[in-house]
C-alpha positions in Angstrom: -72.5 246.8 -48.5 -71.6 244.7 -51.2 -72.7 247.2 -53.8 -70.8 250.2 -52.3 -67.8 248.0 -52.6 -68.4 247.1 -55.8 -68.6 250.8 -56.9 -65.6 251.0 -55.7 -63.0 251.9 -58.5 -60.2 250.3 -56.3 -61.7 247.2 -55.8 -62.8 247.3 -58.9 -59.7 247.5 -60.6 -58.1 244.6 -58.1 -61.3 242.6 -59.3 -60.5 243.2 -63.1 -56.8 242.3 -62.1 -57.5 239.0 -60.7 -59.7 237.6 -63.0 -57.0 238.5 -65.8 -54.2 237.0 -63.8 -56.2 233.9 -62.6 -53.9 231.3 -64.4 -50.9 232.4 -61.5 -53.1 232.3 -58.3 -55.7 229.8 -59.5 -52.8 226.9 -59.3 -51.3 228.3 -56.2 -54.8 227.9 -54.3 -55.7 224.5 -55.9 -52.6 223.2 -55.0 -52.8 224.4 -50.8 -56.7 222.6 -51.1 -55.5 219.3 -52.6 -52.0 219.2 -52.0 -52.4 216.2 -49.1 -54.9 214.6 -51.4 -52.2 214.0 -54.2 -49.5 212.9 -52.2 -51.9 210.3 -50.4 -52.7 209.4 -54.7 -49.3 209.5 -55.8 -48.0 207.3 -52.5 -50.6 205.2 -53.0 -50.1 204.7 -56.9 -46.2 203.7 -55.7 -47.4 201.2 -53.2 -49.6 199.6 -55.9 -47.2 198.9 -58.6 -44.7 197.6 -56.1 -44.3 193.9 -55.8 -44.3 192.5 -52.1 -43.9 188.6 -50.7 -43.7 186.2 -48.1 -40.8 185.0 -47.0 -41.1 181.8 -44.6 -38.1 181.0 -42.4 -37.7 178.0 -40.7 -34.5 176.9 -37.9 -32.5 173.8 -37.5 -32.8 172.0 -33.9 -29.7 172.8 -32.9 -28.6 176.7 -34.2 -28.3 177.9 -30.2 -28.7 181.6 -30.8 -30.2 184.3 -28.7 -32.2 187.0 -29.3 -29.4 189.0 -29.9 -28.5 188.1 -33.6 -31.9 189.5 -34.4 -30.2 192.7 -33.6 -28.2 192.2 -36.1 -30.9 191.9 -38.7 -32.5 194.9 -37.7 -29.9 196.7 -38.3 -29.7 195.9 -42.0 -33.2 197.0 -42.6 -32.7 200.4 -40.8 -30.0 200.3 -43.5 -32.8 200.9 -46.0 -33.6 204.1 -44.9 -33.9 207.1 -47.1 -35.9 209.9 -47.3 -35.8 211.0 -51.0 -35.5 214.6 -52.4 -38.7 216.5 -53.2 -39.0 215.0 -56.6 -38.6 211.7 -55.1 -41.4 212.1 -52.4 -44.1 214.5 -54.3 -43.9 213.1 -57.9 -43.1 209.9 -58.0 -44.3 208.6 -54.3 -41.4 207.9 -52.7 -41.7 206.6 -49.5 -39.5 204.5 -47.1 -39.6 200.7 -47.3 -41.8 198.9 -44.0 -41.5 195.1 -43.5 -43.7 193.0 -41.5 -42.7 190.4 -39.3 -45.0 187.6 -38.7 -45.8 185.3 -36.2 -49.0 182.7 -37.1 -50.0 180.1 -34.6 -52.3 177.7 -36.8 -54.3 174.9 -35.2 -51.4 174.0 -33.1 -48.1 174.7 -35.9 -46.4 177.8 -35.5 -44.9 179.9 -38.7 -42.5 182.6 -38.8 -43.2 185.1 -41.9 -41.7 188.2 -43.1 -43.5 190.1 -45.9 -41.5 192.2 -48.1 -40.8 194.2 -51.0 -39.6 191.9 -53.8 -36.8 194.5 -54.3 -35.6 193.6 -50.5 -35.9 190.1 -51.1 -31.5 189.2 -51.3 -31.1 191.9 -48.7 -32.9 190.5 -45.6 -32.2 186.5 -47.3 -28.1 187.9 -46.4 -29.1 189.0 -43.1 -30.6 186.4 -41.6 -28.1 183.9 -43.2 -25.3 185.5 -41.9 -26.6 185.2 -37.7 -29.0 181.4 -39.2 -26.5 180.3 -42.1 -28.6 177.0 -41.5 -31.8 178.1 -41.9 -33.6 177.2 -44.2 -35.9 180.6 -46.4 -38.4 179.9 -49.0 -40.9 182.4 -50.8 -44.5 181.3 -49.9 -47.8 182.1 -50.5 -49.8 185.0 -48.6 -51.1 183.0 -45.8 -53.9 185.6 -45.1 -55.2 184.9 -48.9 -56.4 181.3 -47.6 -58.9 183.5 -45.8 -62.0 184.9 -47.5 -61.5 188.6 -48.0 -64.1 190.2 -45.4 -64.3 189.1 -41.7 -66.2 188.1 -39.5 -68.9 186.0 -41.4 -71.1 183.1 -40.4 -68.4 180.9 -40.4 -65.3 182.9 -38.3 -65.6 184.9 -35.3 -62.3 187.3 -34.5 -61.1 189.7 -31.8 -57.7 191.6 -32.4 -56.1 195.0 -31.2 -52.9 196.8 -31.5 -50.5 197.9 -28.9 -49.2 201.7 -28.0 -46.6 202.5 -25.2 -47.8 203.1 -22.3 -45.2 206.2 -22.1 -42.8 208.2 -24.4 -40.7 206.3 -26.6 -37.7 206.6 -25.4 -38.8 204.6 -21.9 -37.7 201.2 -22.9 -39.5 197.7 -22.3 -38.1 195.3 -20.6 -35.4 193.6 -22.9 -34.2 190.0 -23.5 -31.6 191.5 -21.8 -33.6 191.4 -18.4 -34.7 188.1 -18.9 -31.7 186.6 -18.2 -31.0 184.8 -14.8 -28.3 186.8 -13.2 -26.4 183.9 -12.0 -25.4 182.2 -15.0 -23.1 183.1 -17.8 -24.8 184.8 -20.7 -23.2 182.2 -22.9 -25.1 179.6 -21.9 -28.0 179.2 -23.9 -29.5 175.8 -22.9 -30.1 178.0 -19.2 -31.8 181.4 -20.4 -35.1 182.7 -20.4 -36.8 183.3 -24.0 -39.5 186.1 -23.6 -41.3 184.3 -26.3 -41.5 180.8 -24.8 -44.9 181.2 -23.0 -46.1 182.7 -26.5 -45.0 179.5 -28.1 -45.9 177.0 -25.5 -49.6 179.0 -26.1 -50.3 178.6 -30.1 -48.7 175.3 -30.0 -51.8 174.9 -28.0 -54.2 176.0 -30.4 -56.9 173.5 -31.8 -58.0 173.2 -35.4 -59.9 176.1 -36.6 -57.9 178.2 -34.0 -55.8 180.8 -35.5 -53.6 183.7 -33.8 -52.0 186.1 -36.5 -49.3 188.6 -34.9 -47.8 191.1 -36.9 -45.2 194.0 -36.6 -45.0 196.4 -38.9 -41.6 198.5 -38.7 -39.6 200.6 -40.7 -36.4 202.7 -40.2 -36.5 206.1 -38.6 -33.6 208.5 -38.5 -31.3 207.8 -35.5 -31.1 211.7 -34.5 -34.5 212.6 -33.6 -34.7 209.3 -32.4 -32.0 210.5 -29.6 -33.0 213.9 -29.6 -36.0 212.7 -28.6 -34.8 210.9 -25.7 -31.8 213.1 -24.8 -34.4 216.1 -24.2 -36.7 213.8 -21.8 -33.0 212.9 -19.7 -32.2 216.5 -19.6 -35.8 216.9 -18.4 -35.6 214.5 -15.7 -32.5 216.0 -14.4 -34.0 219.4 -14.0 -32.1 220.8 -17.3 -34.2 223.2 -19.0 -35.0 221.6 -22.4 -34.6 224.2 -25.2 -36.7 224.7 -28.1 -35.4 225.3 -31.6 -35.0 228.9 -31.2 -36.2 231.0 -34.3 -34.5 234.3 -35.6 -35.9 236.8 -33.0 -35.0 233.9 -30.0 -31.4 233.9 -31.4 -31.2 237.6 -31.1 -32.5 237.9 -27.7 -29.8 234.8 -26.6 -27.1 236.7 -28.5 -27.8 240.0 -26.2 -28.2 237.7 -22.8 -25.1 235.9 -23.3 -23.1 239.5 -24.2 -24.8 240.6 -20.8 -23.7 237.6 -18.8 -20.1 238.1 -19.8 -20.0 241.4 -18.7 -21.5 241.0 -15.7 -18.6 238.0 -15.1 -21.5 234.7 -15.2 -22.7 235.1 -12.1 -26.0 233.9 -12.8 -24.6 230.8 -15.0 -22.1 229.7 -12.4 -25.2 229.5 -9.9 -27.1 227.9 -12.2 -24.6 225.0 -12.5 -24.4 224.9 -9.1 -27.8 224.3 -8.5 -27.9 222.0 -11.6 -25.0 219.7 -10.0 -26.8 219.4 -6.8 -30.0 217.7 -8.7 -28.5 215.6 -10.1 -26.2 214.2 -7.2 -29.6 213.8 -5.5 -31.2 212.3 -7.7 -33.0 208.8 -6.1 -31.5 205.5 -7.2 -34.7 204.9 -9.0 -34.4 208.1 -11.2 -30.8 207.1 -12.1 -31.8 203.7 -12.8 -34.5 205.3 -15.4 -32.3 207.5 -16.6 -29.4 204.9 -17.5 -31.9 202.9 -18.9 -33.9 205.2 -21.2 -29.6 206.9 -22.3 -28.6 202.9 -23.4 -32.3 202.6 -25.0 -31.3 205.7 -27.5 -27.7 204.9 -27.9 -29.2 202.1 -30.4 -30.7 202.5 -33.7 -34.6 203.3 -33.7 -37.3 202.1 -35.4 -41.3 202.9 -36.0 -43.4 200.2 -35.5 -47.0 199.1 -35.1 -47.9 196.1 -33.1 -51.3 194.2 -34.1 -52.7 190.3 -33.1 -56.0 188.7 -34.4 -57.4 185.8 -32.8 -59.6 183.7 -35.6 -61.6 181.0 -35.0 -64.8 179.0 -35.6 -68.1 179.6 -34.0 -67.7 176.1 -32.5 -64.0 176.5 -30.9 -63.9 179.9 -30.4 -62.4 181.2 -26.6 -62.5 184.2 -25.9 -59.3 183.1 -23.0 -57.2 183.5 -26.2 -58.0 187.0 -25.5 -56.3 187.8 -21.7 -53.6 185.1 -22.7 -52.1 187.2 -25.8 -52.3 190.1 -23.6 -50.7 188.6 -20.8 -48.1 187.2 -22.5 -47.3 191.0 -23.9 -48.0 192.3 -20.6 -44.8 190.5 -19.1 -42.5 193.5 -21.2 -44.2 196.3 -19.2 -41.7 197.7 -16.5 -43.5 199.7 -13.4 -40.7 202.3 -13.7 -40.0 202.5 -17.4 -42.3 201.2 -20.5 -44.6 198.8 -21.5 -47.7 197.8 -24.1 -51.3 198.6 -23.5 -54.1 198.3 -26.3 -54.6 201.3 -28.4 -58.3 202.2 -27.7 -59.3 203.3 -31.2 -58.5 199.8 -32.8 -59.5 197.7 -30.3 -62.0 195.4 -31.4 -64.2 196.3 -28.2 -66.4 199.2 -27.1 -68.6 200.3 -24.8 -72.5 202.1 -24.9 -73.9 203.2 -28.0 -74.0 201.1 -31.3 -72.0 198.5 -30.0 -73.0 195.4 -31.7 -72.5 197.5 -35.1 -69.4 199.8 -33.8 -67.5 196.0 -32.9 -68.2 194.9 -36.2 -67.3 197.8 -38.2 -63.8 197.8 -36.0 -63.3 193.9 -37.0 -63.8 194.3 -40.4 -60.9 197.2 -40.8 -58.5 195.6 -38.4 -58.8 192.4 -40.5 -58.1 194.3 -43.8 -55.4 196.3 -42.3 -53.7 192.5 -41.4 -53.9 191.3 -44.9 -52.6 194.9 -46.9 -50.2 195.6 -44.0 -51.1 198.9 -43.5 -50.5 201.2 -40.6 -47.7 203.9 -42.0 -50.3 204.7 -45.5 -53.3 204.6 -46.7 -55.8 203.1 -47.1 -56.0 202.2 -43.2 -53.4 204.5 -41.2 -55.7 206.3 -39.5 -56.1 204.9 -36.3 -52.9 203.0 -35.9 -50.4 204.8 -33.7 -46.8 203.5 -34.1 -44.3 203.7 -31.7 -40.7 203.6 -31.9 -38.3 200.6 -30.6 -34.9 200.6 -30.5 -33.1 197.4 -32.2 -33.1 195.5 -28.8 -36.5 195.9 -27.9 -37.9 195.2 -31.2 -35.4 191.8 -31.2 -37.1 190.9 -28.0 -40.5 190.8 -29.5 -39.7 189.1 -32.7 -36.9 186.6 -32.4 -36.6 182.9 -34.1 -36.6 180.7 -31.0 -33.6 178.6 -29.7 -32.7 175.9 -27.7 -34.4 177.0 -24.7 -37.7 176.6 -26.6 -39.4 173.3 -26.7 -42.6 173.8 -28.2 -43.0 170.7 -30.8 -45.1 173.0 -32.8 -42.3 175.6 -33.5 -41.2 174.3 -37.3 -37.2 173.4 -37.1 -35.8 171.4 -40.1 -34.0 168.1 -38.6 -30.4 168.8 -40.2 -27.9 171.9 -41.2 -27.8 172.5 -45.0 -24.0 171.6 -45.9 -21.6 173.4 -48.0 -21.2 171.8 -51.4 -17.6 169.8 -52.0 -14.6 172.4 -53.1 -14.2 169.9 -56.3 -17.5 170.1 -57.5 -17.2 170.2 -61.7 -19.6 173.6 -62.5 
């Protein structure tokens, strides 16, 4: 068969024209089989000659704030979203700036962290001065580089795992918002409910050679297909028919229905609406409920994060209660009707049947370098993670600087407000 085709003087002649045009489809071809190999290089080239640090923020005693001035912060670093043109993204690596926030309950002290790109370093210093002016922000060392660079050894055990949604996005967690006791003013502070407080009370609790690392890694996503998103699963629940993107043909076909629906005087639409009124005026109070709640959820900005916690310690402290606490304590954001955190299976440092002494260990060792290089969105360890998107609100409820309401000795305050310098001071 091959010879007869060979003899061919057609495919002959397409042979003899391909292999004296190779230098225009040769590059063409190359390009479709390693095109996702250089953009993980050049991304990965970008993220290496940045310069990142650790930030270490610590609150006066007295600064009575809620959660809700984190919102505030959050909305500065979705500020630093931008996609970048083509050049931007496939030449020279462009790709939008994460930041990690950081919780670290060491041997009974408790830190809060945020790791960052040097570049970003007066940007989120002005936000959280502006809702803290009296906190007090230092560049520190990496924490994690106190560690030795593979775990688990000889002399430190782990267990860690990352949390997914356990529904779309767009379902929200239970907020700050909802912690608060309905019978007192939202004003006073001294009386609310901190959804962190029981995290807190728990790693100021921890004994030397006890560690519990929680990170969350989150970056800025773009605020329409963030609502889109949501908007489509609203219509959804209220029997709308959710519409695709229509492409050329499907906008032809719409253009010759519609033309046929005005000439035949709507009939069909105005029964439609009809029937489309009377779902919604039944729907239960338990379906509006979700659906208010999931419409205030998108009205905010969005954005992608991953959620991961290691518990560290030495052979002859180690507890595995740290284990159900952590998730417990996460657990209480879950909402029967709306959204809440489970652990994502293919991260967890846990599995069942085959292998599983060596499977365990393998999952320990990458979750642990995925901690200290803060990866999740890129390479080198983005596989597995699955990040979820938060709106400002619920990603202030899970990482907030504590206030008044907590009293946790362990949680680092400095004893007095930094003053403003005298007006007459000689420069």
């Amino acid at each position: 068969m091959v010879n007869i085709l060979l003899n061919d003087p057609v495919v002959r002649e397409v042979l003899y024209w391909l292999g004296d045009t190779w230098f225009l489809w040769v590059p063409f071809i190359l390009a479709l089989l390693f095109w996702e190999t250089w953009v993980r290089y050049v991304r990965a080239f970008a993220i290496f000659k940045r310069n990142y640090i650790v930030l270490e923020i610590k609150i006066p005693r007295d600064v009575a704030k809620s959660p809700q001035a984190m919102e505030s912060i959050f909305a500065g670093i979705h500020g630093t979203y931008r996609k970048g043109n083509l050049i931007e993204r496939y030449w020279n690596g462009w790709i939008t700036a994460w930041f990690s926030l950081e919780i670290v309950g060491d041997g009974g002290e408790i830190h809060f962290y945020i790791w960052v790109h040097d570049f970003f370093k007066r940007m989120i210093e002005a936000q959280i001065y502006a809702q803290y002016p009296s906190c007090e922000i230092k560049v520190v060392e990496d924490y994690t580089k106190d560690m030795p660079a593979a775990l688990p050894n000889q002399d430190w055990s782990i267990w860690g795992s990352e949390y997914v949604h356990t529904m779309p996005d767009a379902y929200p967690i239970r907020t700050y918002e909802d912690f608060i006791l309905e019978d007192i003013s939202t004003k006073e502070e001294e009386r609310k409910i901190d959804p962190l407080s029981s995290l807190f009370e728990f790693l100021g609790h921890l004994r030397p050679g006890e560690k519990i690392w929680i990170q969350v890694l989150t970056r800025p996503v773009a605020n329409d297909r963030w609502k889109k998103q949501g908007e489509a699963l609203v219509a959804k629940m209220a029997g709308k028919v959710v519409k695709a993107t229509p492409n050329f043909i499907t906008q032809i076909v719409d253009v010759i229905h519609d033309a046929i629906v005005a000439i035949s005087g709507a009939v069909v639409e105005q029964s439609k609406k009809k029937e489309d009124q009377f779902r919604i005026l039944n729907l239960s109070p338990g379906e509006r409920s979700t659906m208010e709640a999931i419409e205030t959820n998108i009205s905010k900005i969005g954005l992608e994060t991953c959620i991961r916690w290691i518990y560290l310690a030495r052979p002859d402290v180690y507890n595995f209660l740290a284990v159900p606490a952590v998730n417990g304590i996460f657990r209480q954001f879950s909402s029967q009707s709306l959204n809440g955190f489970k652990g994502n299976g293919d991260v967890v440092t846990s599995t069942d049947y085959l292998f599983t002494e060596y499977r365990n260990r393998l999952r320990k060792i990458r979750l642990y370098k995925s901690y200290r290089l803060r990866s999740a969105f890129h390479p080198p360890y983005n596989g597995r993670s699955k990040p979820m998107v938060l709106s400002s609100s619920e990603l202030a409820t899970i990482y907030h600087f504590p206030g008044l309401v907590v009293s946790a000795a362990a949680v680092p305050r400095i004893e007095a407000k930094r003053g403003a310098p005298p007006a007459n001071l000689p420069v």
